[in-house]
Each structure stands twice: as structure tokens, then as C-alpha cells.
PAVO-824961 format. One record per residue (C-alpha): x, y, z; residue number from 1. Coordinates in Angstrom, 3 decimals, m for minus. Example, Ala and Ser with C-alpha at 12.3 -4.5 7.8 and 13.67 -1.06 7.14 Angstrom:
BEGIN
PT          X          Y          Z   resi
PT     12.300     m4.500      7.800      1
PT     13.670     m1.060      7.140      2
end
This chain:
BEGIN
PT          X          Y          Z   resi
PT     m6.428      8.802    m14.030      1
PT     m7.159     12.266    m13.998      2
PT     m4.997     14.405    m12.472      3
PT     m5.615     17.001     m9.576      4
PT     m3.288     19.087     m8.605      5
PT     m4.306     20.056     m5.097      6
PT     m5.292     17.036     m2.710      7
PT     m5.096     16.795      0.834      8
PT     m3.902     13.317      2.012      9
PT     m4.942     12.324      5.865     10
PT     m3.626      8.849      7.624     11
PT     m5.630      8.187     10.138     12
PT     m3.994      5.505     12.484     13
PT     m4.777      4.635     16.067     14
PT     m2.098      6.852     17.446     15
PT     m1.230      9.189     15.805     16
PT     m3.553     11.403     12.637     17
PT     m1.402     13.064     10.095     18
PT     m2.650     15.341      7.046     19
PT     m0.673     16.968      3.811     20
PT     m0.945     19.553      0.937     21
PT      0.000     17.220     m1.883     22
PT      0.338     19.663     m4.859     23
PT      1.142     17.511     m7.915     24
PT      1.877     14.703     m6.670     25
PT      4.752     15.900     m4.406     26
PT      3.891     16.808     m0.806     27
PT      4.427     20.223      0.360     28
PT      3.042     20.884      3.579     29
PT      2.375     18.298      6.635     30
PT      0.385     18.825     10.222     31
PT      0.307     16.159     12.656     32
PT     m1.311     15.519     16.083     33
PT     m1.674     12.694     18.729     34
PT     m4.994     11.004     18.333     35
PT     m7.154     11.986     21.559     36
PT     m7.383      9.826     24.317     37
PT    m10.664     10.092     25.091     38
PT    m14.277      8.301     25.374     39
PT    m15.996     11.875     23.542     40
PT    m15.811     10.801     19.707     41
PT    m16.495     14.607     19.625     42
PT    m13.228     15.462     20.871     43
PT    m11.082     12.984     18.201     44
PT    m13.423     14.482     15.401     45
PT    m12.698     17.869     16.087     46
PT     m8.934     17.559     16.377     47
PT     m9.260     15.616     13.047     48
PT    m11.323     18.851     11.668     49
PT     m8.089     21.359     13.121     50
PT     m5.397     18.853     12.111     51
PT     m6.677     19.257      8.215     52
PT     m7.593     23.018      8.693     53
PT     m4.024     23.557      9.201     54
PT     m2.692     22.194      5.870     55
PT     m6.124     23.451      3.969     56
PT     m6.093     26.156      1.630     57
PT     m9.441     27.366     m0.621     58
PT     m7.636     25.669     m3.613     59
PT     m8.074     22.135     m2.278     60
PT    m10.038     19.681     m4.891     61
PT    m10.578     17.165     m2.706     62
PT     m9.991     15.367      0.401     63
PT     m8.938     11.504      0.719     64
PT     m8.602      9.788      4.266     65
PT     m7.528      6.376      4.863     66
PT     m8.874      4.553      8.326     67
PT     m8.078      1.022      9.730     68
PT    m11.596     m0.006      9.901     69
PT    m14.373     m0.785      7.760     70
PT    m16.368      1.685      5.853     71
PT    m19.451      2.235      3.775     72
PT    m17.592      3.141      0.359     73
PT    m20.154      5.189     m0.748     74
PT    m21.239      7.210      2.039     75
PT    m17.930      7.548      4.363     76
PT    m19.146      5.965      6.955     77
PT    m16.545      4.731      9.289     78
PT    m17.186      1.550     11.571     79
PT    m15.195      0.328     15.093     80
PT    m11.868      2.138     13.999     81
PT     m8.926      0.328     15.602     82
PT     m7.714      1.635     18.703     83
PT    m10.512      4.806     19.156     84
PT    m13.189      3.041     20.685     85
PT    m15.207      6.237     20.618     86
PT    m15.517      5.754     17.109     87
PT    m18.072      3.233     16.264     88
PT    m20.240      4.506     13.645     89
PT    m19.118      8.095     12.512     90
PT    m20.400      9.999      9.467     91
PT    m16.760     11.018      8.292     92
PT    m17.206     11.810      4.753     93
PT    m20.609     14.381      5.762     94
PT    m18.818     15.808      8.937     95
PT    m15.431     17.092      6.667     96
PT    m17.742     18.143      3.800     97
PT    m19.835     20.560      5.809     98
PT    m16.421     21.622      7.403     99
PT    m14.234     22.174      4.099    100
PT    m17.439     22.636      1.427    101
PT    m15.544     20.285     m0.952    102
PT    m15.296     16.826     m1.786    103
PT    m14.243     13.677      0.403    104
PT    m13.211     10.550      0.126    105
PT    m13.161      7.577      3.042    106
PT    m11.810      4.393      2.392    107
PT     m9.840      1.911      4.889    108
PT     m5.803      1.899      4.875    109
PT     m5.372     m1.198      2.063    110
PT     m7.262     m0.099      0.047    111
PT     m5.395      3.660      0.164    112
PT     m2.042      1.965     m0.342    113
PT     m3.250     m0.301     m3.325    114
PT     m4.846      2.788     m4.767    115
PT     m1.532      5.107     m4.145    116
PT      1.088      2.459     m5.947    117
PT     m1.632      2.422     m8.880    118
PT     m1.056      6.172     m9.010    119
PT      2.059      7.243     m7.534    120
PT      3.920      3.759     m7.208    121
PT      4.959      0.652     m8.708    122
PT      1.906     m0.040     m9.865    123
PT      1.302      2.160    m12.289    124
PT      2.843     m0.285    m14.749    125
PT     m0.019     m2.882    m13.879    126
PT     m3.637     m2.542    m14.617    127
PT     m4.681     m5.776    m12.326    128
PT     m2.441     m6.348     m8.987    129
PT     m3.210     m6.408     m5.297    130
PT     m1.206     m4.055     m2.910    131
PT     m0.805     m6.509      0.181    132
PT      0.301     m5.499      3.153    133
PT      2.446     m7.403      5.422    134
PT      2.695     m5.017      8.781    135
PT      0.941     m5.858     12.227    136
PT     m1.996     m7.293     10.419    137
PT     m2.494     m8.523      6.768    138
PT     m4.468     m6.968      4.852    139
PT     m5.106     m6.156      0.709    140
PT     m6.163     m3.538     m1.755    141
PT     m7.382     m4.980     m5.194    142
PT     m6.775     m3.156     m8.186    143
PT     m9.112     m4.619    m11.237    144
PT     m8.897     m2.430    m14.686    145
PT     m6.925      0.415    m13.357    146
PT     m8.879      1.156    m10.395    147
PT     m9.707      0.100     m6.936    148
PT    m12.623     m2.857     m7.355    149
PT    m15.785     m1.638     m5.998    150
PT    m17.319     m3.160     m2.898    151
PT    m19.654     m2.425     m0.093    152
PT    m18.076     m1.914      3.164    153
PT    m13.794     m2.050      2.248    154
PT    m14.069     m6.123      2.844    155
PT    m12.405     m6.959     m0.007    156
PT     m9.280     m7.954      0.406    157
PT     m9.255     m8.995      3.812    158
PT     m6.856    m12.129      3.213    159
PT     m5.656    m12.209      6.133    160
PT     m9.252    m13.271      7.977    161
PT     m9.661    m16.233      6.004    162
PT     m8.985    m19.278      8.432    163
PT     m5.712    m20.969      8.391    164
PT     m4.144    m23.676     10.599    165
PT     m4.812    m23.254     14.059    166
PT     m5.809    m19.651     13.221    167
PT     m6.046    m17.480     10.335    168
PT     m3.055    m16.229      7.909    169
PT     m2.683    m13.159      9.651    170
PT     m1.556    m15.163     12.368    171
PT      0.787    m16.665      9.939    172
PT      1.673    m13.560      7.508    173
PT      2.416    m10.272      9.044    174
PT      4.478     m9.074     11.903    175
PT      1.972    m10.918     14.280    176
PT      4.043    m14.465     13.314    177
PT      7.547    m13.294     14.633    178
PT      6.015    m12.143     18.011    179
PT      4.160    m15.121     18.845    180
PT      6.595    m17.877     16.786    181
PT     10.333    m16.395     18.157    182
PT      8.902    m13.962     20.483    183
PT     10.764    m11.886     18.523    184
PT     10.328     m8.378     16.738    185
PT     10.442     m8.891     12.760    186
PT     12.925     m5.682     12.782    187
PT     15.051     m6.876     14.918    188
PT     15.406    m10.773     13.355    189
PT     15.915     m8.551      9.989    190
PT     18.790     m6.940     11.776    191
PT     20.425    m10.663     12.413    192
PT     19.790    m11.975      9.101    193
PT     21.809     m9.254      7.579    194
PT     24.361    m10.093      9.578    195
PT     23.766    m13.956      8.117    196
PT     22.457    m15.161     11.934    197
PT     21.046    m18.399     10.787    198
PT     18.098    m18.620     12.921    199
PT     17.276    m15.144     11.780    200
PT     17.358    m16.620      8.625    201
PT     15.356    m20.307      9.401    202
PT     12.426    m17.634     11.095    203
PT     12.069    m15.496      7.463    204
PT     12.296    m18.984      5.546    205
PT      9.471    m20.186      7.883    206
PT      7.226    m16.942      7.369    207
PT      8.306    m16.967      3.624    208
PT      6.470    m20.807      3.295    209
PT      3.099    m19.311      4.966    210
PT      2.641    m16.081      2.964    211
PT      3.665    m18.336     m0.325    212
PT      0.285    m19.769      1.313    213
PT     m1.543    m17.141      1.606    214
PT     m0.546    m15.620     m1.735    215
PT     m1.418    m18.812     m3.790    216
PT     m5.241    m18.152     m2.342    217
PT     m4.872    m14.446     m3.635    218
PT     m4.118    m15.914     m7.124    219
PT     m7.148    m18.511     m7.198    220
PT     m9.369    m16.019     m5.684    221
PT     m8.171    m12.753     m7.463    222
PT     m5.896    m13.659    m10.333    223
PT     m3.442    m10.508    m10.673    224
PT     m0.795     m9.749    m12.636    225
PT      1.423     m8.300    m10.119    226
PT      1.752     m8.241     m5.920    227
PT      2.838     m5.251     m4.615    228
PT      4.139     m5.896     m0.701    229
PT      3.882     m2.873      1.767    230
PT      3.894     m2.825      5.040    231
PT      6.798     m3.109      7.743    232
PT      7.652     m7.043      6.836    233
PT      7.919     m5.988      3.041    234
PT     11.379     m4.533      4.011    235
PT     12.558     m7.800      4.415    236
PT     11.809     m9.718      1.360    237
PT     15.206     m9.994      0.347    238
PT     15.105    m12.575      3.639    239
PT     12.197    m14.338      2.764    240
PT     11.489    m14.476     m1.221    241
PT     13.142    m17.730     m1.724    242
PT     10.900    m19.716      0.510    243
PT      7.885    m17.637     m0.532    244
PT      8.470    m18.419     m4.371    245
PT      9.290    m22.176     m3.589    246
PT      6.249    m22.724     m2.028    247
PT      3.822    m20.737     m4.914    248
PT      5.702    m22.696     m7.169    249
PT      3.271    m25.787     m6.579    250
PT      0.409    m23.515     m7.796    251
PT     m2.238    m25.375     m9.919    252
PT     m2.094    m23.465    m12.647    253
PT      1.694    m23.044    m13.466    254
PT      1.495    m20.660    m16.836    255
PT      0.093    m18.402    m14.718    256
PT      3.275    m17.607    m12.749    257
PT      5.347    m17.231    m15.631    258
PT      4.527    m13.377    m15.998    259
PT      3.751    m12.670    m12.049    260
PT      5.563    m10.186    m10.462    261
PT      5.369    m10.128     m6.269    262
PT      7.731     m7.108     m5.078    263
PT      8.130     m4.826     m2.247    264
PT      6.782     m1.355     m2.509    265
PT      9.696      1.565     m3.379    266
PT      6.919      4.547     m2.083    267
PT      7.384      6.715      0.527    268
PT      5.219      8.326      2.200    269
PT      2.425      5.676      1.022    270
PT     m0.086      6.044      3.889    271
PT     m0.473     10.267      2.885    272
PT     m0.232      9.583     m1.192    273
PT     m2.656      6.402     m1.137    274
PT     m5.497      8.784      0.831    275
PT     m5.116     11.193     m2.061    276
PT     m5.157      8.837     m4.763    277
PT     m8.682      8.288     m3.444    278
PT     m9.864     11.450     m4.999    279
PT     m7.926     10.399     m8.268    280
PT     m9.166      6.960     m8.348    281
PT    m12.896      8.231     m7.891    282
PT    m13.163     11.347    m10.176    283
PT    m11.144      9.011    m13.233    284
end
């Protein structure tokens, strides 16, 4: 991919909007502001616009942001972003290029991580892998020849909407199942299992059987080489691998497992890299 020097990353989350310099690679200067609570999409806009302006500088190349919502690839258009109600169709990638005259790129948060590990991450050893993420929601970025695989509106990927059981595997696979199955925070079940609770344990073996699930319908419908895991559940793979690889271990197609790799993501700062990687991944 080719590589720009000066990006500016921005994480756009429902509480909290965060923006960095990321010269090289390596970040070097950070702003950060509460997300407006507010009904003026105006008003979240505009502290969006002064949140960047503070990290900005005239040698910027580009601007990636990463969203939880849907968006129209091409144009930046963001759709019904996740906890700013205000924001239900917004022109994001126009608005930021009149304001920093240079170019932007909008894509939703999978895709950003999938996109960063390709660059920054693990998977730059892997030409074909989905970055899955396994946090309050489950959700995927698909990397197909080296890059993020083109679609219309950031849909791709969205594993975790695909119906499953009672409900979908979202349900099932992300943080979602340890609140509504123990009534219990994954973190906190993580804690006991260290400390070899066995019920702890049981509740990780449990989720570990459903996202073996889930991933064996990433592998018929997507076919990767590799899985990268992010997300706050990832940190606890150690807990549920076992059960996870027992359960793919049924899949059709066995030869096809032989080379598969499914690990947790090492990056930090992955929500701020995988928004720059956009301009990266675009311009390459």
C-alpha cells in the first residue's frame, strides 16, 4: 500500500469522538471531546470540525473517519449513527472537505479495524482474512487481495445480523451473550477464569461453541485465510479457543482448516490507525 506519511485518524463512537496526527505510522498528537448531547446535528458536526482542527496541520494528506453506522462508500454519506440520533443522513465526507480542502475518507468502524491490521497489524502477513470483532455487537471487515472488498453501503460483513437460534449471532457472539446468558459482564467472568472459577470457565466454553458457529458461516460465505479477533471479548480467547476450534472442527470442508489462522488482534490504538488506513487502502 502506498505509504503517507501524514494522516489524521478520527474514531467516531457514540460517546465520545477522538482524532490524531499519525505521522508514519506512529501517532503523535491526539484531541478528544465528548460527543454533544444534543437534537442540532449542527452542533455534533461542528465539534467534530474543532475536534480535527486541533490536531490538523497544512501537511495533512488525508483524512480517514470510522463511524458505527452505515455509509455510502463512495460518497461519505453517513446513515442513523448509533447513539446520535441527530445524525440520520449527514454528508460527512463533503462537510470535512470544504472544511480541511483535502481528501476524506468515511467508512463504518469494521471495516476501519480490518483495514488497520492489513496495514499496521497482524494482518499484514495475509492478503485474504476478515478482522471480526467481538465487542458489544459483532461485526466484520473483509479483506479480499490486499484491500478492503468493495461494497455499497459498509454491509458487508455484518455477520452478526444473520439469524441464529432464537435470535441472531450477535446475540450469541459478542459481549451481548454474557449480559443476557450470566447476567454477567464478559470482563469481569474473564477476571474469574484467570483465577480458574469454573463457571467462569463453563460461560467462555459456552460462547466459544456459538462463535465456532458463527465463524464456520464466515468460512462458507467468505473463505479467508486468516481471522483476526478485535474487540473487547478478543482479550479473552485464551478462555474460549478450545471450544471455538472444537466446534469449527466439524467444518465441511476439512483441508481448508489446515492453514487457518483465527487470533486476537496485538494493535493498539486500532480504532485511530484503522481510520487512517482508509486513506492508505484507497489511494493503493
Amino acid at each position: 500500500m502506498e505509504s503517507l506519511k501524514n494522516i489524521i485518524g478520527v474514531d467516531l463512537g457514540g460517546t465520545n469522538m477522538r482524532a490524531a496526527f499519525v505521522k508514519s505510522g506512529e501517532i503523535t498528537n491526539k484531541s478528544a471531546r465528548l460527543v454533544p448531547k444534543t437534537d442540532n446535528a449542527d452542533e455534533v458536526t461542528n465539534a467534530l470540525i474543532q475536534t480535527i482542527a486541533e490536531v490538523f496541520t497544512p501537511e495533512v494528506e488525508g483524512i480517514g473517519v470510522g463511524v458505527p453506522s452505515l455509509v455510502k462508500s463512495g460518497e461519505g454519506i453517513v446513515y442513523d449513527v448509533q447513539n446520535i440520533p441527530s445524525w440520520k443522513k449527514i454528508h460527512l465526507k463533503e462537510i470535512l472537505e470544504k472544511a480541511f480542502k483535502c481528501p476524506v475518507y468515511v467508512n463504518n468502524d469494521a471495516n476501519c479495524f480490518a483495514v488497520g491490521e492489513r496495514v499496521f497489524g497482524t494482518g499484514t502477513q495475509y492478503d485474504d482474512f476478515v478482522g471480526l470483532i467481538t465487542g458489544t455487537g459483532l461485526g466484520a471487515g473483509i479483506i479480499k487481495g490486499g484491500h478492503l472488498l468493495p461494497d455499497q453501503n459498509c454491509g458487508a460483513g455484518e455477520f452478526g445480523m444473520i439469524p441464529y437460534l432464537d435470535d441472531n449471532y450477535e446475540r450469541y457472539c459478542s459481549g451481548q451473550f454474557f449480559s443476557r446468558r450470566f447476567h454477567a459482564d464478559g470482563g469481569e467472568l474473564a477476571q474469574k477464569a484467570a483465577h480458574g472459577d469454573q463457571s467462569a470457565l463453563a460461560a467462555f466454553a459456552e460462547y466459544g461453541q456459538h462463535l465456532g458457529k458463527a465463524i464456520k458461516t464466515v468460512l462458507l460465505t467468505v473463505d479467508p485465510g486468516a481471522i483476526i479477533l478485535g474487540g473487547s471479548v478478543s482479550k479473552s480467547f485464551e478462555f474460549y479457543k478450545e471450544a471455538m476450534w472444537q466446534e469449527i472442527s466439524d467444518y465441511p470442508y476439512g483441508f481448508a482448516l489446515e492453514n487457518l489462522k483465527i487470533v486476537p488482534s496485538e494493535m493498539q490504538e486500532v480504532s485511530i490507525l484503522g481510520a487512517a488506513a482508509l486513506c492508505m487502502d484507497a489511494l493503493s
